[in-house]
N, C-alpha and C positions, 0 to 999 in steps of 0.2 A: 356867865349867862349873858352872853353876847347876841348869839343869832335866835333863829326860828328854830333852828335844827335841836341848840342847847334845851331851850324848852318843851319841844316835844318830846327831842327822849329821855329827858328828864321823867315829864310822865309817864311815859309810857312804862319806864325802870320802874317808879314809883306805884305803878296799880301792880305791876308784875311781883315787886317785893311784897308789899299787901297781900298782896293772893299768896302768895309764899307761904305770911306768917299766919293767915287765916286758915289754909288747909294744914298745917302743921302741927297747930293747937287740937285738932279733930284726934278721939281716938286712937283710931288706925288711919294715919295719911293714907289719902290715894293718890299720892305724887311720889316718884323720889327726887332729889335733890337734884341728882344731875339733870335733870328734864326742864329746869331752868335756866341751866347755863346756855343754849342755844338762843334765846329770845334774848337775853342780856348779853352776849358779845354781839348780835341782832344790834341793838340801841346803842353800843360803842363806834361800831364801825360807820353806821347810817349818819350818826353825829358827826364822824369826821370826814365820811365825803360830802355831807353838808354843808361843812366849815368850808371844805376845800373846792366847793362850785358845783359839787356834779350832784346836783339836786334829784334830777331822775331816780338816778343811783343808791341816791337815799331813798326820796321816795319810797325804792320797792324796796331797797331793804326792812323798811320801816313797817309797810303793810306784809309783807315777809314774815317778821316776827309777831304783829297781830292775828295773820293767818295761822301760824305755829299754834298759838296761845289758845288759837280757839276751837281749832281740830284736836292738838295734844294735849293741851290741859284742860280741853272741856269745860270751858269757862262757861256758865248758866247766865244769859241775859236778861236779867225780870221782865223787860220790855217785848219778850219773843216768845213769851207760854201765849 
């Protein structure tokens, strides 16, 4: 946990994981699994063009996978009813 890049997609992994195990415990999930795996290799790669200087690059890919997250998995924002 060196740069900016480490802790942002730290969090950003870390609400994603969250949300994971919170719809997972439901019921009938309304996720499958793999719908996952794109926002978290998402937070892999954005970290290591991070590391590696091309901040922009990260940038989008970072709000990329927030985008993702909230068009595909329908994430509910209390703050937005």
């Amino acid at each position: 946990m060196e740069t900016v890049w480490d802790w942002l997609t730290v969090f950003a992994f870390a609400g994603l994981v969250t949300l994971l195990l919170q719809r997972s415990s439901e019921e009938e999930p309304r996720d499958k699994l793999w719908q996952y795996a794109p926002p978290a290799v998402a937070c892999a790669v954005a970290n290591y063009a991070g590391n590696e200087g091309m901040h922009v690059l990260a940038g989008g890919i970072l709000m990329a996978a927030v985008v993702y997250i909230w068009m595909v998995l329908k994430v509910e924002i209390p703050w937005t009813k």
